[in-house]
MIFISE-470621 format. One line per 4 residues: number of its first residue (from 1); for each residue x, y, z of N, C-alpha, C. Coordinates in nm, 2 decimals, decimal comma, m for minus. Last residue first. Example, Ala and Ser with C-alpha at 12.3 -4.5 7.8 and 13.67 -1.06 7.14 Angstrom:
2	1,28 m0,22 0,71 1,37 m0,11 0,71 1,29 0,00 0,79 ~ 1,32 m0,57 0,78 1,23 m0,45 0,78 1,32 m0,33 0,78
END
This chain:
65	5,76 m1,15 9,27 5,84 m1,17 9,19 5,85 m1,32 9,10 ~ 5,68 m0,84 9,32 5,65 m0,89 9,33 5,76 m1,00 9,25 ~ 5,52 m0,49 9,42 5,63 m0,57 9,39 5,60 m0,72 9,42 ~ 5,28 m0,28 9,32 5,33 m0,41 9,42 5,43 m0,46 9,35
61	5,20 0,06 9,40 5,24 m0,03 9,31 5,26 m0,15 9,39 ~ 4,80 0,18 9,40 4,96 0,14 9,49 5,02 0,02 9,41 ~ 4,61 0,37 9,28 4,68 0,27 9,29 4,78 0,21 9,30 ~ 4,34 0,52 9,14 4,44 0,55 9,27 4,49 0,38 9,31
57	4,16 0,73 8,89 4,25 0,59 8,94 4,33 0,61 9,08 ~ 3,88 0,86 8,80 4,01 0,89 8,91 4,07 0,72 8,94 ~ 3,67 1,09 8,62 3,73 0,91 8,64 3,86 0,95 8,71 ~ 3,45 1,31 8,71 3,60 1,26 8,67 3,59 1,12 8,69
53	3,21 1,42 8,80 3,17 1,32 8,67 3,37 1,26 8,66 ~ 3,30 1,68 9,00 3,15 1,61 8,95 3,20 1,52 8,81 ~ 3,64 1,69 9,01 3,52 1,74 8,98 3,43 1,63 8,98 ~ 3,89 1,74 9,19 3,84 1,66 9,11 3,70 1,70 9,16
49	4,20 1,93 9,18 4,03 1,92 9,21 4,02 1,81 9,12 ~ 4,51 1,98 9,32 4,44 1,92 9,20 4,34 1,91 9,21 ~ 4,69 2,08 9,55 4,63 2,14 9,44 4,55 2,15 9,34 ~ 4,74 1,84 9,67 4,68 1,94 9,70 4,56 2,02 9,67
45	4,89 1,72 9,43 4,75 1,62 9,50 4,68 1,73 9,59 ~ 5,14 1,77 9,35 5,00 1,84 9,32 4,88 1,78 9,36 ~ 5,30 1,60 9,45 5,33 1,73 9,52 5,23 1,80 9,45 ~ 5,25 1,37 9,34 5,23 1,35 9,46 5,23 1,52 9,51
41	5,15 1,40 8,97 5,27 1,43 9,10 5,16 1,42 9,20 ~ 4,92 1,21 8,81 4,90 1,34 8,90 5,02 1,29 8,99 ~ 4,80 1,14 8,45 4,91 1,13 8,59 4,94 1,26 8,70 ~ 4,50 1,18 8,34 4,63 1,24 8,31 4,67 1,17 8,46
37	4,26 0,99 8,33 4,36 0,99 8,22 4,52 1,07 8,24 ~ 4,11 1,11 8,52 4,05 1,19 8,41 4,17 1,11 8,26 ~ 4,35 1,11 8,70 4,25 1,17 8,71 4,21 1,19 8,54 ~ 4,55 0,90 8,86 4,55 0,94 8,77 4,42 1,02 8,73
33	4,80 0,79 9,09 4,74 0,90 9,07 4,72 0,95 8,97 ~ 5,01 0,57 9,28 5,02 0,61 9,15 4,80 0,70 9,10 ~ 5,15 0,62 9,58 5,04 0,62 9,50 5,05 0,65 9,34 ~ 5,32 0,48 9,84 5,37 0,54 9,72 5,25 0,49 9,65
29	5,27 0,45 10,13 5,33 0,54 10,05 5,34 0,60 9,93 ~ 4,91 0,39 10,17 5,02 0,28 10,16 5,09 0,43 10,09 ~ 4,68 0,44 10,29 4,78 0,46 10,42 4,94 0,40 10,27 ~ 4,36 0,56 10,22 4,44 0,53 10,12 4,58 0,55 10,23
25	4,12 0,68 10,32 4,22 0,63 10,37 4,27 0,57 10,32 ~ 3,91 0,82 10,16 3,93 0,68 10,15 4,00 0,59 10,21 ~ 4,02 1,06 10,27 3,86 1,03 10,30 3,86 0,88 10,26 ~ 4,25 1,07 10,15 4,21 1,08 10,34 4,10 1,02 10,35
21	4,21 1,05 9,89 4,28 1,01 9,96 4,22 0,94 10,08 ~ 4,06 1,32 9,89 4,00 1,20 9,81 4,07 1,06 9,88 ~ 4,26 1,52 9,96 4,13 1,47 10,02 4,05 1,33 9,97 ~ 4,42 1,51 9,72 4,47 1,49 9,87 4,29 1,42 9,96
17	4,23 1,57 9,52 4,33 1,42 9,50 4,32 1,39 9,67 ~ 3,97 1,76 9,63 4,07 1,73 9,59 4,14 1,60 9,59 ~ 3,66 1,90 9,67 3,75 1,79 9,68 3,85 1,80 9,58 ~ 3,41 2,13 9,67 3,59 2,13 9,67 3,66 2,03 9,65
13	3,18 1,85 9,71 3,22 2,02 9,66 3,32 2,02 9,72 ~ 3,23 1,52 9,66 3,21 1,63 9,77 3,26 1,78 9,69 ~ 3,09 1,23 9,52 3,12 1,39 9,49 3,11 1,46 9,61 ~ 3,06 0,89 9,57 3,00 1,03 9,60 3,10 1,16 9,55
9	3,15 0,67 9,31 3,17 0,75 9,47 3,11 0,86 9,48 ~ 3,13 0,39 9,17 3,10 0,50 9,18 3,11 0,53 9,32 ~ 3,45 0,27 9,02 3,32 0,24 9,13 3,31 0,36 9,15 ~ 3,71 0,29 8,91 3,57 0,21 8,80 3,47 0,19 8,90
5	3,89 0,42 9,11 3,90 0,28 9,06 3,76 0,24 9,00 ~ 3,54 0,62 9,12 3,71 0,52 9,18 3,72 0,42 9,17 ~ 3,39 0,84 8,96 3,41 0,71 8,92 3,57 0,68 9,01 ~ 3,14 1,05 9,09 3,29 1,02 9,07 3,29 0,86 9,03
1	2,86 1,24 9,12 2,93 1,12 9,14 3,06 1,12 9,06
END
């Protein structure tokens, strides 16, 4: 299990940011991406695993006024 956004999610072997994403369908452009506490570039979401037990933030900014 995974903690998103502070709710628990299933764990898939291999997963990644990117995937994490898709599988959530997360559509809005601009994601702010934090795994475990640290800030994740858009251009490492690929690259980046998330593991059995990570805390993972994923959260689109809003404007507003």
């Amino acid at each position: 299990m995974i903690q998103l956004n502070n709710r628990r999610e299933t764990y898939d072997e291999g997963m990644t940011v990117s995937s994490l994403i898709k599988k959530k369908r997360y559509t809005h452009p601009m994601l702010i991406v934090r795994v475990n506490g640290q800030f994740i570039e858009e251009e490492m979401y690929a690259e980046t695993p998330i593991n059995d037990g990570d805390d993972v933030k994923i959260i689109h900014p809003i404007a507003g006024g």
